[in-house]
C-alpha positions as CSV (number, residue, x, y, z in Angstrom):
1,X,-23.1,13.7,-6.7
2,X,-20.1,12.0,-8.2
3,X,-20.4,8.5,-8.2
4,X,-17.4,7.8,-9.8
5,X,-15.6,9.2,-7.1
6,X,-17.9,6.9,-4.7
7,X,-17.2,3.9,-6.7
8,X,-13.6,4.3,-6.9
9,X,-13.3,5.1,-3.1
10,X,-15.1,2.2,-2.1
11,X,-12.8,0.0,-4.4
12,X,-10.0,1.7,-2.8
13,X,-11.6,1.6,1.0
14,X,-12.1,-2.9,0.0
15,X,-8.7,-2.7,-1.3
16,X,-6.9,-1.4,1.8
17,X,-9.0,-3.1,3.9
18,X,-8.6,-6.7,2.9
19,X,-4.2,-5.8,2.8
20,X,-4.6,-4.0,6.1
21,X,-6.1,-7.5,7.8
22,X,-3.3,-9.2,6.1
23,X,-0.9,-6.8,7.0
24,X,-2.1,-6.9,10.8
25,X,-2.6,-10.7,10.8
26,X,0.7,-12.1,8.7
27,X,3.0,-8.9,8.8
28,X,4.2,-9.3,12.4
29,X,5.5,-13.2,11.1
30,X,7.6,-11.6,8.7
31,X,10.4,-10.9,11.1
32,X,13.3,-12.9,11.0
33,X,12.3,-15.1,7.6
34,X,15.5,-16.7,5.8
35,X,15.9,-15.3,2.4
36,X,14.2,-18.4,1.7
37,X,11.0,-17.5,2.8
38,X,9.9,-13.8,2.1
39,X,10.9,-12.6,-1.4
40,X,11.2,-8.6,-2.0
41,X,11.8,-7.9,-5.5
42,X,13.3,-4.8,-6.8
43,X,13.0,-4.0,-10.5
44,X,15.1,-0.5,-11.6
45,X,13.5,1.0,-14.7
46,X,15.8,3.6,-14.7
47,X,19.5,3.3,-16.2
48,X,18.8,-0.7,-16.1
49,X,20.9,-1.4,-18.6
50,X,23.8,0.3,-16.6
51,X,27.2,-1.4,-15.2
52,X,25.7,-2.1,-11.7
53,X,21.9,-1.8,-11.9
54,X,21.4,-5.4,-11.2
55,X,23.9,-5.6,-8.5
56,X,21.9,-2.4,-6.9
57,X,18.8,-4.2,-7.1
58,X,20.4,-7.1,-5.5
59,X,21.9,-4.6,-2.3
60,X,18.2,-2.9,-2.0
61,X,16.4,-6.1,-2.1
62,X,19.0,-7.7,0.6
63,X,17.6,-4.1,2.3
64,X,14.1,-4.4,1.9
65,X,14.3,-7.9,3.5
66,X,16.2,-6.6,6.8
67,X,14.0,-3.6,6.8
68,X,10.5,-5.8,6.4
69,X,8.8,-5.0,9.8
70,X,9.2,-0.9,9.3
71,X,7.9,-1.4,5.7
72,X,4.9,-3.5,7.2
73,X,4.4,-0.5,10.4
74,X,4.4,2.1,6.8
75,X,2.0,-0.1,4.7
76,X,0.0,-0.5,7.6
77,X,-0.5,3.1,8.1
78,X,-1.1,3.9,4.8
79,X,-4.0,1.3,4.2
80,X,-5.7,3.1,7.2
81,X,-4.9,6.8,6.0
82,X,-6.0,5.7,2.4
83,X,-9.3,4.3,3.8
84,X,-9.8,7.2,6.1
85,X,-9.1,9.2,3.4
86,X,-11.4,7.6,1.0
87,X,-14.1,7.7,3.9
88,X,-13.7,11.3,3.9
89,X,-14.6,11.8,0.4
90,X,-17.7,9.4,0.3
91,X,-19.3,11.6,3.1
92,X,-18.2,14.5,0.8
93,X,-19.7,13.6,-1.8
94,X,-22.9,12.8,0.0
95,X,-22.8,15.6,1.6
96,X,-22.8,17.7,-1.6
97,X,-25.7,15.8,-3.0
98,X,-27.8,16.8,0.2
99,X,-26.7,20.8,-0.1
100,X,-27.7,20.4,-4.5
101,X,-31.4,19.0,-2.8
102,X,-31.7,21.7,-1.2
C-alpha cells in the first residue's frame, strides 16, 4: 500500500473541500463587486519586462473580474473532480493492499 499516495490525497481531498464550501457559500456574492471589492491579480512571468506586459496584465485582470462567476462554476467543478478523483485513488490503494493480503 502506498501511503504517501493516501496522505497526499487526503490533503488534497481537505484542500478542495474546505475551497469548494467557500466557493459554494461566497462565490455566488462575487457577481457584480466594484473593482473595489474583489481583487484578481495577474502576474506575467513570461516577456515581463516587455513594452506592454503590464498593460496586458492590467486588460486580463479587468477580464478576470467581469468573467468571476464562470471562473467560480470552473473552480467549483474542479474541487469536486479533484476530490473525486483523489477518492478514487484512496480506494485504489486500499484496494491493492487487500489483493497483496491475499
Amino acid at each position: 500500500m502506498n501511503t504517501t499516495r493516501i496522505s497526499t490525497a487526503v490533503r488534497e481531498i481537505e484542500r478542495n473541500t474546505a475551497a469548494l464550501k467557500w466557493l459554494e457559500e461566497y462565490g455566488p456574492g462575487l457577481r457584480g463587486l466594484d473593482k473595489s471589492s474583489i481583487g484578481i491579480s495577474v502576474r506575467p512571468l513570461f516577456a515581463r519586462s516587455s513594452v506592454g506586459s503590464e498593460e496586458a496584465a492590467e486588460v486580463l485582470e479587468a477580464c478576470a473580474r467581469l468573467g468571476i462567476m464562470e471562473l467560480v462554476e470552473r473552480a467549483i467543478e474542479n474541487c469536486r473532480n479533484t476530490i473525486e478523483i483523489h477518492r478514487q485513488a484512496i480506494i485504489d490503494e486500499a484496494g491493492r493492499a487487500l489483493e497483496d493480503r491475499s
